[in-house]
C-alpha positions in Angstrom: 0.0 0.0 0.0 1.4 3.6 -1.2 1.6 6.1 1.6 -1.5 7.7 -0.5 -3.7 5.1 0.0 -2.5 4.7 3.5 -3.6 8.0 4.2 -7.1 7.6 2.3 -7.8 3.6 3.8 -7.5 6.1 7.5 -9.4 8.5 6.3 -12.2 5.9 5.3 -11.8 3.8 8.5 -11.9 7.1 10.8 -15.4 8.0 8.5 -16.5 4.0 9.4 -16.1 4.0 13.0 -18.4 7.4 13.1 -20.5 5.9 11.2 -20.2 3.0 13.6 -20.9 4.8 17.1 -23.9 6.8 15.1 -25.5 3.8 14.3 -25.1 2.4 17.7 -25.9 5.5 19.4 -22.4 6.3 20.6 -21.5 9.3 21.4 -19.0 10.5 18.9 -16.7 12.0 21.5 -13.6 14.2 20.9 -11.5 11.6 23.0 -13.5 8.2 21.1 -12.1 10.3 18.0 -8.3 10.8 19.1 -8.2 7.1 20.5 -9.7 5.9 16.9 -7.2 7.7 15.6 -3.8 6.6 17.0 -4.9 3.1 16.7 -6.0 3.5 13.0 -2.9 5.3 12.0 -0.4 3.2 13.1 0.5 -0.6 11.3 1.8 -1.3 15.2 0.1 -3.7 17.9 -0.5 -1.1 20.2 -1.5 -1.8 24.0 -3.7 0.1 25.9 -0.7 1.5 27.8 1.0 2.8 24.4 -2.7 4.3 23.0 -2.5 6.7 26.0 1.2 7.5 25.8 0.7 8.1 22.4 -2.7 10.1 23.2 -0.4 12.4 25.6 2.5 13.0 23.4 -0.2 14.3 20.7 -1.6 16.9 23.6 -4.7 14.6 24.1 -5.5 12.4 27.1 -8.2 10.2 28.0 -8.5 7.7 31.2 -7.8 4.0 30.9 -11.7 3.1 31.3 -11.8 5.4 28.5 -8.9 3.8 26.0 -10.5 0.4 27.3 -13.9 1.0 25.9 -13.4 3.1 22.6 -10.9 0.0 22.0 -13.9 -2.6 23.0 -16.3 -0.5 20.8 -13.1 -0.1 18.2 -13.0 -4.1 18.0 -16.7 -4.6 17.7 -16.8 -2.0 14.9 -14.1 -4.6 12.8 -12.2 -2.3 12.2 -9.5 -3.0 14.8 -8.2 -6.3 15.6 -7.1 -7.4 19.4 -4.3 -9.5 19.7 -3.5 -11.7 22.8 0.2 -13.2 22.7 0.3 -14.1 26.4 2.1 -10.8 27.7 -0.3 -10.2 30.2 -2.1 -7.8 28.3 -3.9 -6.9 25.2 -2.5 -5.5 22.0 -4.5 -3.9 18.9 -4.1 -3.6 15.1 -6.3 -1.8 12.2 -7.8 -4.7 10.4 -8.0 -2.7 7.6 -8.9 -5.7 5.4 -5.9 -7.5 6.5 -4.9 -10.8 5.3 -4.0 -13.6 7.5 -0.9 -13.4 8.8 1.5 -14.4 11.6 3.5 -12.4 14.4 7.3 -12.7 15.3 7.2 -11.0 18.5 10.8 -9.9 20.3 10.6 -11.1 24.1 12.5 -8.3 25.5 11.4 -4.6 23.4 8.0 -6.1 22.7 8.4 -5.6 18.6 5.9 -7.4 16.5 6.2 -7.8 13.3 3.9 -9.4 10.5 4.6 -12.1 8.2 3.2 -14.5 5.3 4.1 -17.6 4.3 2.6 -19.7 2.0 4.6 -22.8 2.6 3.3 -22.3 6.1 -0.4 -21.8 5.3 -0.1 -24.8 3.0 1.9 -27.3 5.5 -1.0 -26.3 8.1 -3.7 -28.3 6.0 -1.6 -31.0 5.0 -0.5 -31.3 9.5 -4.4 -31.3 9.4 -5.5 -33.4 6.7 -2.6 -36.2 8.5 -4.8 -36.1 11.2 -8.3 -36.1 10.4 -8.8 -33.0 10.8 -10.4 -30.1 9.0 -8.6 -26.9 9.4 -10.7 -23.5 10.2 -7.6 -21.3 10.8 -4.5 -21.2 13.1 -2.1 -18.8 14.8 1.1 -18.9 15.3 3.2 -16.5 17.3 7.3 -17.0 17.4 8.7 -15.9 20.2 12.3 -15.2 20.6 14.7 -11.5 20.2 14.5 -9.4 17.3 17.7 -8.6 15.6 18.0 -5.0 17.2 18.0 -6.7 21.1 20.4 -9.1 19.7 23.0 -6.6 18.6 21.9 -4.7 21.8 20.9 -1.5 20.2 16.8 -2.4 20.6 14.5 -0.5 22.5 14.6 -2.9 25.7 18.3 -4.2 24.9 19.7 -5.0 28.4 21.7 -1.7 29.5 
């Protein structure tokens, strides 16, 4: 996706989740807005804890019942997804018509990042198939330290 349509693909999911809260008679609040907004314009896995860092640094703030429920109403809207990979907490991504895909996520800075494999997607029907079993979907999350904590110049790289 071009940095254009980046910007438009926000644009439209901003537009969508007033849309949303109007047809669910949700207020459309300034801070629903500014929440909606650092989620949807980011391609990170945000937690609640970085949405309202985030929300301060851009001269906004909202309380964490707040962030909690705009991202509650956020995910039921579709257009954010929440991720789970056993931190202790929550992380969220814009959907934003996003095809399956897995996480590599670095133990000590808490970097995600996306990938796709076809080999992968195509060796999880066959594990299946070897077992009787008919495949819905899967996740997979690889754990382990990104190349940045490795060299020791990440964000958490041991002092």
């Amino acid at each position: 996706m071009s940095h254009t349509s980046d910007a438009a693909a926000i644009v439209a999911d901003r537009e969508a989740f007033r849309a949303f809260l109007r047809d669910h008679n949700l207020p459309a609040t300034a801070q629903r807005l500014a929440i909606a907004e650092v989620v949807l314009g980011t391609d990170r896995h945000l937690s609640a804890d970085e949405v309202a860092t985030e929300l301060r640094a851009r001269g906004a703030s909202a309380g964490t019942a707040t962030v909690y429920r705009t991202l509650e109403v956020l995910v039921r809207s579709g257009l954010v997804v929440e991720r789970d990979f056993g931190e202790g907490f929550k992380r969220y991504e814009a959907s934003r018509g996003v095809p399956h895909h897995e996480h590599l996520l670095c133990t000590v800075c808490g970097r995600v990042t996306e990938f796709r494999d076809e080999r992968l997607e195509r060796m999880t029907t066959l594990l299946a198939e070897a077992h009787d079993f008919s495949r819905q979907r899967h996740r997979l999350v690889i754990y382990g330290l990104c190349g940045d904590c490795r060299r020791g110049s990440g964000r958490g790289a041991p002092r």
